[in-house]
DSSP file (Angstrom, degrees, kcal/mol; ACC not computed):
  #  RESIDUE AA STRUCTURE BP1 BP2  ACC     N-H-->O    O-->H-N    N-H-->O    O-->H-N    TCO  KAPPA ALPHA  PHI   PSI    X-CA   Y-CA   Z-CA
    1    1 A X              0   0    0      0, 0.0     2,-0.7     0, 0.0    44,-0.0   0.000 360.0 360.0 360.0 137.3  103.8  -23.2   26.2
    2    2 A X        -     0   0    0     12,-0.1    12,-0.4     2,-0.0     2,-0.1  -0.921 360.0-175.4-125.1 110.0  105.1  -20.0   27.0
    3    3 A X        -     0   0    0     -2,-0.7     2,-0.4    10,-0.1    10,-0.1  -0.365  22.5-136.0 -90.1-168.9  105.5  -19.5   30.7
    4    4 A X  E     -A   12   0A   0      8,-0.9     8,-2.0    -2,-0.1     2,-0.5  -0.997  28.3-131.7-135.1 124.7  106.7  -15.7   32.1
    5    5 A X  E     +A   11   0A   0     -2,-0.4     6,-0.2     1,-0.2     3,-0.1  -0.815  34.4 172.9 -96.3 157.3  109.5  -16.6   34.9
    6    6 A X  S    S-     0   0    0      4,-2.3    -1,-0.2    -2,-0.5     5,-0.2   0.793  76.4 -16.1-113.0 -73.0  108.5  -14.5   37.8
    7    7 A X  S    S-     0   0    0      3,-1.6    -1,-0.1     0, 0.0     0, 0.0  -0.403  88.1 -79.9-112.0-168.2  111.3  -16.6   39.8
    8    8 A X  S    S+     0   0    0      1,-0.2     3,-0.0    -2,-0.1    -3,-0.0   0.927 132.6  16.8 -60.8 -32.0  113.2  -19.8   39.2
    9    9 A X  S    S+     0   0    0      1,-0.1    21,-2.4    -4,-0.0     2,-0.8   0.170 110.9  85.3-104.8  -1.6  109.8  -21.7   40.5
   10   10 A X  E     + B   0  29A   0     19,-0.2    -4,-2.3    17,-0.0    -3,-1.6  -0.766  57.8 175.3-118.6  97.5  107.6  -19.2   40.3
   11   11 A X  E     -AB   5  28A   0     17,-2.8    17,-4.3    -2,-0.8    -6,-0.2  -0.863  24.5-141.2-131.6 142.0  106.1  -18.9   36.9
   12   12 A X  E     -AB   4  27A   0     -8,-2.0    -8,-0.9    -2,-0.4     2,-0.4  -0.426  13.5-151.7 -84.3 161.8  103.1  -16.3   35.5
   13   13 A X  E     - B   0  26A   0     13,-2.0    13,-3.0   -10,-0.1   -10,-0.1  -0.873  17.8-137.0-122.3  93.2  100.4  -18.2   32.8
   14   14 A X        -     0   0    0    -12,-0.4   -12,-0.1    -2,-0.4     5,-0.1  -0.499  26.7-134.1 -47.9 126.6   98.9  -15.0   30.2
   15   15 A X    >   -     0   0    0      1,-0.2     3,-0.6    25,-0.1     2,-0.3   0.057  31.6 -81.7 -44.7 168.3   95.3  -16.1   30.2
   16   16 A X  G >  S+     0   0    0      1,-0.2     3,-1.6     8,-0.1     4,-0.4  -0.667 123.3  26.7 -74.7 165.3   93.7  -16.0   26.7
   17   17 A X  G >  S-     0   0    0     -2,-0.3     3,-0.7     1,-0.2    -1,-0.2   0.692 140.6 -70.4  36.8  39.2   92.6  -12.4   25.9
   18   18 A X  G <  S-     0   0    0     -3,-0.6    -1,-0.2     1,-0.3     7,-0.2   0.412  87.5 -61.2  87.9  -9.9   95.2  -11.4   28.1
   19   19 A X  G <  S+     0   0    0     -3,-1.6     2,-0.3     1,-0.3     6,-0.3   0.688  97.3 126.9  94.7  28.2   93.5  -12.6   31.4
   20   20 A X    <   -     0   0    0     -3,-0.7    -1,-0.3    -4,-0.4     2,-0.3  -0.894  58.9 -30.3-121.4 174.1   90.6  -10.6   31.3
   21   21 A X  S    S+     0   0    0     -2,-0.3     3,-0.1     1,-0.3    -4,-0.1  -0.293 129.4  25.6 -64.7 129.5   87.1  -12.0   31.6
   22   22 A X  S    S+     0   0    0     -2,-0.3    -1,-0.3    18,-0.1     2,-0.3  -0.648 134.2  53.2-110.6  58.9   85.5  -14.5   30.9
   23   23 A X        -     0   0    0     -6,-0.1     2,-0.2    -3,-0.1    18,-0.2  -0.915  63.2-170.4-128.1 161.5   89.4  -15.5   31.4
   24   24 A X        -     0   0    0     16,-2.3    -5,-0.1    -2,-0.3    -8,-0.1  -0.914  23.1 -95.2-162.2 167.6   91.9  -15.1   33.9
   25   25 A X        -     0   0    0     -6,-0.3    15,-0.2    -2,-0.2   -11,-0.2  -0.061  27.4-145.8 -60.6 153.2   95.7  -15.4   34.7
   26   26 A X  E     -B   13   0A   0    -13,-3.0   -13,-2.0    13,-0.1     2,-0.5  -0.603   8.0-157.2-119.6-177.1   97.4  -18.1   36.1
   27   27 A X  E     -BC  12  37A   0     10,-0.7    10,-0.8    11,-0.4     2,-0.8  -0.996  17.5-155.0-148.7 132.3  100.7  -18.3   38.5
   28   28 A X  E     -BC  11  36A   0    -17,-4.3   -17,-2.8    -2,-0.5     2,-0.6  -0.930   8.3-158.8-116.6 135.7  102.5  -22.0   38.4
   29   29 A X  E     -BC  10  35A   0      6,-1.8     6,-1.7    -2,-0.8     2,-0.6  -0.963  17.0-173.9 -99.9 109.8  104.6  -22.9   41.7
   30   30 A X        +     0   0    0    -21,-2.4     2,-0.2    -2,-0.6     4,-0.2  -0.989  43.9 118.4-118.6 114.7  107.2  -25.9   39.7
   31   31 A X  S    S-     0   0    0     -2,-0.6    -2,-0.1     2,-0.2   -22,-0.0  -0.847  90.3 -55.2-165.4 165.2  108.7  -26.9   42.8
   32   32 A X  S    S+     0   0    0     -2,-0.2     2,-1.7     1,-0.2    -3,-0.0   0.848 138.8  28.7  -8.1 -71.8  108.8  -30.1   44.7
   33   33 A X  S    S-     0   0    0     -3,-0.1     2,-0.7    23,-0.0    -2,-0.2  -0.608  91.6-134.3 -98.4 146.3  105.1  -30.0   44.5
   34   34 A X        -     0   0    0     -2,-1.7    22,-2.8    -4,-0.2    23,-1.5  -0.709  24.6-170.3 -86.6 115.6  103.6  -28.2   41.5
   35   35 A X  E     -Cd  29  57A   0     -6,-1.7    -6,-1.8    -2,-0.7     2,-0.4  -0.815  10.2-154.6-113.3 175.4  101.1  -26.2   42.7
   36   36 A X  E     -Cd  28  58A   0     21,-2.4    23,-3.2    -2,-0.4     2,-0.6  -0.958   3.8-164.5-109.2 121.9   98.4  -24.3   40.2
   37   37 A X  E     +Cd  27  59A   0    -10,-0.8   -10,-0.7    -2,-0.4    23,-0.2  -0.923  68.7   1.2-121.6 136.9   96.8  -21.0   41.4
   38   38 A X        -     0   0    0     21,-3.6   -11,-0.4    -2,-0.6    -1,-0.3   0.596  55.9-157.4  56.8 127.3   93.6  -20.1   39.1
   39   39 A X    >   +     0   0    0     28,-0.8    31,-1.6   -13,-0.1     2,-0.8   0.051  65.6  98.9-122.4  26.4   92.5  -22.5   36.1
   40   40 A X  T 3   +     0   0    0    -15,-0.2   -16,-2.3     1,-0.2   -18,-0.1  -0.583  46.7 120.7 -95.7  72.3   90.1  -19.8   33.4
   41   41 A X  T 3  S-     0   0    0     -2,-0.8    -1,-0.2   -18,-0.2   -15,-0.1   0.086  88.7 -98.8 -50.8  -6.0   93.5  -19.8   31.5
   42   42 A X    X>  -     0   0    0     -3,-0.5     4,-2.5     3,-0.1     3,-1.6   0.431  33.0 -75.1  98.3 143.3   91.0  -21.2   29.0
   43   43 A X  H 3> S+     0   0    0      1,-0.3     4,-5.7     2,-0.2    -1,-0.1   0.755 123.1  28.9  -7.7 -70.7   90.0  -24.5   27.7
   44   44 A X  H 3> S+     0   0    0      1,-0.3     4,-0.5     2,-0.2    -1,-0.3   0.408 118.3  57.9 -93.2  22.4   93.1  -25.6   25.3
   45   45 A X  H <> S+     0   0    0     -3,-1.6     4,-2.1     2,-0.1    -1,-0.3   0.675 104.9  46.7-104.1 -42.7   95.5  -23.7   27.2
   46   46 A X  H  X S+     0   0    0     -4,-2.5     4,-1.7     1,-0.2    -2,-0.2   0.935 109.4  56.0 -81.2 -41.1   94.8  -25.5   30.5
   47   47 A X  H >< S+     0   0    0     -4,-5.7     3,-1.2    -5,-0.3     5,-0.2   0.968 108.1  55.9 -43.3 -48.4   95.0  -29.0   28.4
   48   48 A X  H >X S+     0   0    0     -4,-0.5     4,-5.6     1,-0.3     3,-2.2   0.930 105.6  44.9 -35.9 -71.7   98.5  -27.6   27.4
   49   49 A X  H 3X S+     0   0    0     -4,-2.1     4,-0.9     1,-0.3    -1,-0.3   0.625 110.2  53.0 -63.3 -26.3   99.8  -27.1   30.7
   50   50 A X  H << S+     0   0    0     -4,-1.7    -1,-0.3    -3,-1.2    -2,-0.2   0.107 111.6  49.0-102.5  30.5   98.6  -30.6   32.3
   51   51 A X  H <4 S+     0   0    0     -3,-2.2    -2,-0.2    -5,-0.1    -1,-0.1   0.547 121.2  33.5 -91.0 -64.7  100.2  -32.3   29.6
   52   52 A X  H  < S+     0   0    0     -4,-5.6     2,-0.3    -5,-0.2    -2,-0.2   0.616 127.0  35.1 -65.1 -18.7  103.2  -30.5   30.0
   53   53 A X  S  < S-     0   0    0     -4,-0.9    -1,-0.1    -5,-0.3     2,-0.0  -0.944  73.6-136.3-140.8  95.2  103.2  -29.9   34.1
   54   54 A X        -     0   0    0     -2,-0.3     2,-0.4    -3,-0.1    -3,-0.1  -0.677  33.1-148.6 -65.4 147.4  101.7  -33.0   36.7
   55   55 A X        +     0   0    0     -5,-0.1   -20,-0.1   -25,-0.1     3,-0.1  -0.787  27.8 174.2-114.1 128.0   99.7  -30.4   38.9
   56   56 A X        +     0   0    0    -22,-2.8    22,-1.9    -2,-0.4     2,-0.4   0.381  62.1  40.5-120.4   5.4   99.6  -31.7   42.1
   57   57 A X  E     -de  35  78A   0    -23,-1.5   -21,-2.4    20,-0.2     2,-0.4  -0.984  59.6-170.1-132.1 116.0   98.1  -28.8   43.7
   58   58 A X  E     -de  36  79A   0     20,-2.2    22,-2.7    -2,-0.4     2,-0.7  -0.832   3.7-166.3-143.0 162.2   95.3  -26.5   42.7
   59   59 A X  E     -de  37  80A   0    -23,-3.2   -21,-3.6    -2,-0.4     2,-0.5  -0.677  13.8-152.9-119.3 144.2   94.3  -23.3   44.4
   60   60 A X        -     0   0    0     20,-2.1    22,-0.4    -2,-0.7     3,-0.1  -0.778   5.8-165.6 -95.3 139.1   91.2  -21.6   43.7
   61   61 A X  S    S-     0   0    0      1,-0.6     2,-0.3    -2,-0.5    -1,-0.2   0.709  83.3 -11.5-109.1 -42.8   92.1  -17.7   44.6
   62   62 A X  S    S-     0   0    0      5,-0.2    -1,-0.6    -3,-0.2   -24,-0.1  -0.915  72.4-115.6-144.0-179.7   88.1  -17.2   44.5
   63   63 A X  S    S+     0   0    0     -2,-0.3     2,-0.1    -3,-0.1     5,-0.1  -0.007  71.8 122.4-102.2  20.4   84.8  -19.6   43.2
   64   64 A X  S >> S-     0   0    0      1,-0.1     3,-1.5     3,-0.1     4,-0.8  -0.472  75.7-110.0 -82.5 166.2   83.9  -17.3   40.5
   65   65 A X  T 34 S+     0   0    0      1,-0.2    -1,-0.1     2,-0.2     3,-0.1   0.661 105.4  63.5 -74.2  -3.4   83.9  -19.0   36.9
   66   66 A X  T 34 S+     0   0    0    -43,-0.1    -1,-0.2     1,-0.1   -26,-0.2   0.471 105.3  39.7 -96.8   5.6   86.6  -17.5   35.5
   67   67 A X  T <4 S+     0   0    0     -3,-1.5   -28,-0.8   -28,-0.2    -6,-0.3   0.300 123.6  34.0-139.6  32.9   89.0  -18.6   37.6
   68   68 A X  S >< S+     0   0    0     -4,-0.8     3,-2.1   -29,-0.2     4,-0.4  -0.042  79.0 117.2-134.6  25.5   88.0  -22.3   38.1
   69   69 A X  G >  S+     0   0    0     -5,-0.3     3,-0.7     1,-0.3     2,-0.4   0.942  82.3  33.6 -41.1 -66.5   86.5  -23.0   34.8
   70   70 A X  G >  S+     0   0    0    -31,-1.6     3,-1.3     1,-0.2     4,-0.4  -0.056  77.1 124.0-104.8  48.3   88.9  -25.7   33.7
   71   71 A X  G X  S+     0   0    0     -3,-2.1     3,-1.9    -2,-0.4    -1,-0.2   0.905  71.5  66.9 -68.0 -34.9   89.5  -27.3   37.3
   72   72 A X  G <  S+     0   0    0     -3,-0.7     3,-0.3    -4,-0.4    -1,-0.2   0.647  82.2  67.6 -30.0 -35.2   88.4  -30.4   35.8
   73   73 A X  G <  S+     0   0    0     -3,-1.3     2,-0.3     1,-0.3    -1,-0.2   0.608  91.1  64.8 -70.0 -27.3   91.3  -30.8   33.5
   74   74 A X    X   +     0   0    0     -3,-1.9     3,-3.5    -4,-0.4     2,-2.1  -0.363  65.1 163.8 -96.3  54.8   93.6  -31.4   36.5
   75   75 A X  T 3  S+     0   0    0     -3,-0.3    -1,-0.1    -2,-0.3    -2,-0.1   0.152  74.2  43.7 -66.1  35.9   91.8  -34.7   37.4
   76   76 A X  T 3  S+     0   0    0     -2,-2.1    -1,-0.3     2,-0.1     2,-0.2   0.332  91.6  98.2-132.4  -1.0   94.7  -35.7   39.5
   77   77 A X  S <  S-     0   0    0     -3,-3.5   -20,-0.2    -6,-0.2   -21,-0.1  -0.484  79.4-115.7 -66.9 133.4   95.4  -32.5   41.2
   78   78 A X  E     -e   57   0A   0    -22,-1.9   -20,-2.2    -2,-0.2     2,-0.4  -0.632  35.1-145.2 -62.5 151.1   94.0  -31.8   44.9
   79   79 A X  E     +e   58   0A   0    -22,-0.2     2,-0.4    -2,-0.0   -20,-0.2  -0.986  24.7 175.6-106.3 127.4   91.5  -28.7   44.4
   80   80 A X  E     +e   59   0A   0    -22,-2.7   -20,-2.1    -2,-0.4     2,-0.3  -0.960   5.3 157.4-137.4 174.2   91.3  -26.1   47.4
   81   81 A X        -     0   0    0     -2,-0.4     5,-0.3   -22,-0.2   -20,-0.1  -0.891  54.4 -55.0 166.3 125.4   89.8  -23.1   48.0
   82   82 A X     >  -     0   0    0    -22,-0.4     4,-1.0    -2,-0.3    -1,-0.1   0.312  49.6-130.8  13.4 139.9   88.6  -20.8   50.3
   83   83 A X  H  > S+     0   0    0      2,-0.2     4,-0.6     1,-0.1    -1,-0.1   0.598 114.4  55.3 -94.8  -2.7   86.1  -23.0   52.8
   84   84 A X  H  4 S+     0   0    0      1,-0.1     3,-0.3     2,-0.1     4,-0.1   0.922 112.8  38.7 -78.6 -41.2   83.7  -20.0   52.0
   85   85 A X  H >4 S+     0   0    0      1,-0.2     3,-1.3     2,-0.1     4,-0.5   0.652  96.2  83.1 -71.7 -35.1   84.1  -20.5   48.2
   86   86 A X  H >X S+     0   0    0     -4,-1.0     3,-3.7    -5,-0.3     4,-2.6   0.851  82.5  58.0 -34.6 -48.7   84.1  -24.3   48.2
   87   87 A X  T 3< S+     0   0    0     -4,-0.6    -1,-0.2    -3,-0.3     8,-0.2   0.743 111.0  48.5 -82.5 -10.3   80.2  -24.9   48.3
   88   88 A X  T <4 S+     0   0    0     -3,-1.3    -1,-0.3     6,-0.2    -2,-0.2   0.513 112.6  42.8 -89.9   9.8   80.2  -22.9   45.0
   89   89 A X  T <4 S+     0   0    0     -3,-3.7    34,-0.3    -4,-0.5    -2,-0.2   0.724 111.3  52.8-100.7 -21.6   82.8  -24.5   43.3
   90   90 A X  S  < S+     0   0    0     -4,-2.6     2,-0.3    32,-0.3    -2,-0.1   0.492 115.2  53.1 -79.2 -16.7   81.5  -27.9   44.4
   91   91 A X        -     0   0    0     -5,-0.2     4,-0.4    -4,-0.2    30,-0.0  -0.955  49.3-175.3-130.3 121.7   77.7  -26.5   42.8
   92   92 A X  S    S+     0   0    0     -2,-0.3    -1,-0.2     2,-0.1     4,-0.1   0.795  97.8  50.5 -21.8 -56.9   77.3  -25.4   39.6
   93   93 A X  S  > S+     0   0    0      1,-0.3     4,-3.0     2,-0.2     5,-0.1   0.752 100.4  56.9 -91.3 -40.3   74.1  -24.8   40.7
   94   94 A X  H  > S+     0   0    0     -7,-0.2     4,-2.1     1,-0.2    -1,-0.3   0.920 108.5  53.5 -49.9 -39.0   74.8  -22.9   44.2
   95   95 A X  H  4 S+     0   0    0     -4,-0.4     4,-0.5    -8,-0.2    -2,-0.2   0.811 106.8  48.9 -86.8 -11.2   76.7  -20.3   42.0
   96   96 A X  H >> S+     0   0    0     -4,-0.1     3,-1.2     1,-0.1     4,-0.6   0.929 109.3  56.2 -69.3 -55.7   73.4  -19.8   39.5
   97   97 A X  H 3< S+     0   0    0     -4,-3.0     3,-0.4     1,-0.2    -2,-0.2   0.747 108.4  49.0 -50.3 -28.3   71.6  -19.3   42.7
   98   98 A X  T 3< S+     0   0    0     -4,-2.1    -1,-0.2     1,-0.2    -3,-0.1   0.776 115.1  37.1 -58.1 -37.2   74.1  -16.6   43.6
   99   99 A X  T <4 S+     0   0    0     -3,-1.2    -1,-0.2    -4,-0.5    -2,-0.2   0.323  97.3 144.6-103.3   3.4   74.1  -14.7   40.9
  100  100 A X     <  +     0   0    0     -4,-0.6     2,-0.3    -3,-0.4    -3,-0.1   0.549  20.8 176.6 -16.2 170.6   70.1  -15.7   40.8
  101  101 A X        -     0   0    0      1,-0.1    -2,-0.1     3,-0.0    -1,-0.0  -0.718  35.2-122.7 166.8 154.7   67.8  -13.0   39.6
  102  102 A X  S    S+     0   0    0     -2,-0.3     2,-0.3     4,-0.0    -1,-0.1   0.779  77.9 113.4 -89.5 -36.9   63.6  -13.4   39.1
  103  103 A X    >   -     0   0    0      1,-0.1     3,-1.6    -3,-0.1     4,-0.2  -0.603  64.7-149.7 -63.5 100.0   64.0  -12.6   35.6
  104  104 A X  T >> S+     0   0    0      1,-0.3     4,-0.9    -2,-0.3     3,-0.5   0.445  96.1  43.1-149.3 -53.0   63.3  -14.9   33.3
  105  105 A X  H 3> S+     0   0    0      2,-0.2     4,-2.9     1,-0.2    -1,-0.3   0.753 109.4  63.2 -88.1 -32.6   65.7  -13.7   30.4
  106  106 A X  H <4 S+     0   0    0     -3,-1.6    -2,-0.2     1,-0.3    -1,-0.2   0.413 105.1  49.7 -84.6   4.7   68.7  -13.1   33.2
  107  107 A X  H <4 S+     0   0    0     -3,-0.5    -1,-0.3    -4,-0.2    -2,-0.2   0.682 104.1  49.2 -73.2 -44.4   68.6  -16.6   33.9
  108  108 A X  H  X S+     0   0    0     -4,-0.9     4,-6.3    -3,-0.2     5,-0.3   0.827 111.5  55.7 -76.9 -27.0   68.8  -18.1   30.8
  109  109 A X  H  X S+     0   0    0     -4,-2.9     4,-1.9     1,-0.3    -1,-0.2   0.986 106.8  45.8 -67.9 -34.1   71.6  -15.9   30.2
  110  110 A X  H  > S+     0   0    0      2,-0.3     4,-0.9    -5,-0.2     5,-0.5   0.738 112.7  53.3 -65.3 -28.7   73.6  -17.0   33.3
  111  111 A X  H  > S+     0   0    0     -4,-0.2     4,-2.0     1,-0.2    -1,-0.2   0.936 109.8  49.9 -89.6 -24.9   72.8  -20.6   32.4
  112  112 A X  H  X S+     0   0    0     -4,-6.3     4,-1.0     3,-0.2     5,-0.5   0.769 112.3  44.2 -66.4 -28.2   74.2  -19.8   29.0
  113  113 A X  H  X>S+     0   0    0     -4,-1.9     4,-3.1    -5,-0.3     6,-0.7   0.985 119.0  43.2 -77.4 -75.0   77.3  -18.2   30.2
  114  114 A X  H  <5S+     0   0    0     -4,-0.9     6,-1.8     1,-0.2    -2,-0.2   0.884 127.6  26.2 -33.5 -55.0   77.9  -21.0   32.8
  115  115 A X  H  <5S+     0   0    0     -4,-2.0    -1,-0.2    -5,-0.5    -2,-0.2   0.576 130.5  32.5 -88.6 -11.1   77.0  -24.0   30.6
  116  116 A X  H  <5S+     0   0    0     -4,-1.0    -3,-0.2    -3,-0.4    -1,-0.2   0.512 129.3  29.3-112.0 -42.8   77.6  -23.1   27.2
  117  117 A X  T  <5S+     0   0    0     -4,-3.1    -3,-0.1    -5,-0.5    -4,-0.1   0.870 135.3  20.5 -78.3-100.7   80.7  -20.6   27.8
  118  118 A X  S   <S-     0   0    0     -5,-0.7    -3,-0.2     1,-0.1    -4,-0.1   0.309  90.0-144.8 -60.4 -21.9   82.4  -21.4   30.4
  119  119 A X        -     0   0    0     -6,-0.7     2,-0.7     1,-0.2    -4,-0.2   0.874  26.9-163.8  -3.9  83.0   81.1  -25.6   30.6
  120  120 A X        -     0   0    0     -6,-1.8    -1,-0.2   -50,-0.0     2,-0.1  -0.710  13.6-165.7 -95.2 111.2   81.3  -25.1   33.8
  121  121 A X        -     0   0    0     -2,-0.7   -50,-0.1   -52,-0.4   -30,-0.1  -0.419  37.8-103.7 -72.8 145.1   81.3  -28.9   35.8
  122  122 A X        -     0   0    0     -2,-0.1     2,-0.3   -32,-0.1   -32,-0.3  -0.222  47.2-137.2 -61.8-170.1   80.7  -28.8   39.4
  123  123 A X        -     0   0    0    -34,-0.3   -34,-0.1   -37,-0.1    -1,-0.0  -0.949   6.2-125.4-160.0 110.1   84.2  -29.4   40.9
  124  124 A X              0   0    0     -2,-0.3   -44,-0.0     1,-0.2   -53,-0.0  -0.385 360.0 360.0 -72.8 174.4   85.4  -31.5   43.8
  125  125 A X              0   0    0    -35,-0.0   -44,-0.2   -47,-0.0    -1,-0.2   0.009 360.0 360.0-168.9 360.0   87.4  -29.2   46.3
C-alpha cells in the first residue's frame, strides 16, 4: 500500500483511475483513532487498507456512490455522515429514487451502475 504523507498522521489514498469517477480519493487520519474519510478507493484497494489499518472511524464526505461504495469492507468501523446524507447511504434504494427518472432505459441503467458497478450494499451509518 502506497500511502502519500500529507503529515505525520495525515495520509492521502490515490483512488483507482486516479480518483476520478466511478472512484474517488481517500484521506487516512492514523492517529489514536484511525479515522477513514471516503471509501470508492475501489473494491481491492479498500480490502488492502483494512487489512493493513483497523479503521475505527469512517466519514462519508457526501452519500453519492463513489465515495461510499466500499463502506462495507470496514465492518468494524463506526460510519458517519452528513444527517442529510445518511438516509441515502443507509438505502440503496432512496438513492435510485434520487437519481429516479420515468424512463425506462435510465433506470435500468442506474440499477446497473449501482448494482453491478459499484455493488452498492445499503450501509449502516
Amino acid at each position: 500500500m502506497n500511502y502519500v504523507k500529507i503529515t505525520e498522521k495525515i495520509l492521502f489514498i490515490e483512488a483507482n483511475g486516479k480518483g476520478r469517477y466511478p472512484y474517488s480519493n481517500s484521506i487516512l487520519i492514523d492517529d489514536d483513532t484511525r479515522v477513514l474519510i471516503d471509501t470508492g478507493m475501489g473494491r481491492d484497494l479498500a480490502m488492502e487498507i483494512a487489512k493493513d489499518k483497523k479503521i475505527d472511524l469512517v466519514v462519508n464526505s457526501h452519500g453519492h456512490e463513489d465515495h461510499v461504495a466500499c463502506n462495507n469492507v470496514f465492518k468494524d468501523a463506526k460510519i458517519c455522515s452528513h444527517r442529510f446524507d445518511a438516509p441515502i447511504i443507509r438505502s440503496v434504494d432512496k438513492l435510485k429514487e434520487l437519481y429516479g427518472s420515468a424512463e425506462a432505459e435510465a433506470k435500468r441503467l442506474i440499477d446497473s451502475l449501482l448494482d453491478e458497478h459499484f455493488r452498492l450494499r445499503d450501509s449502516r451509518v
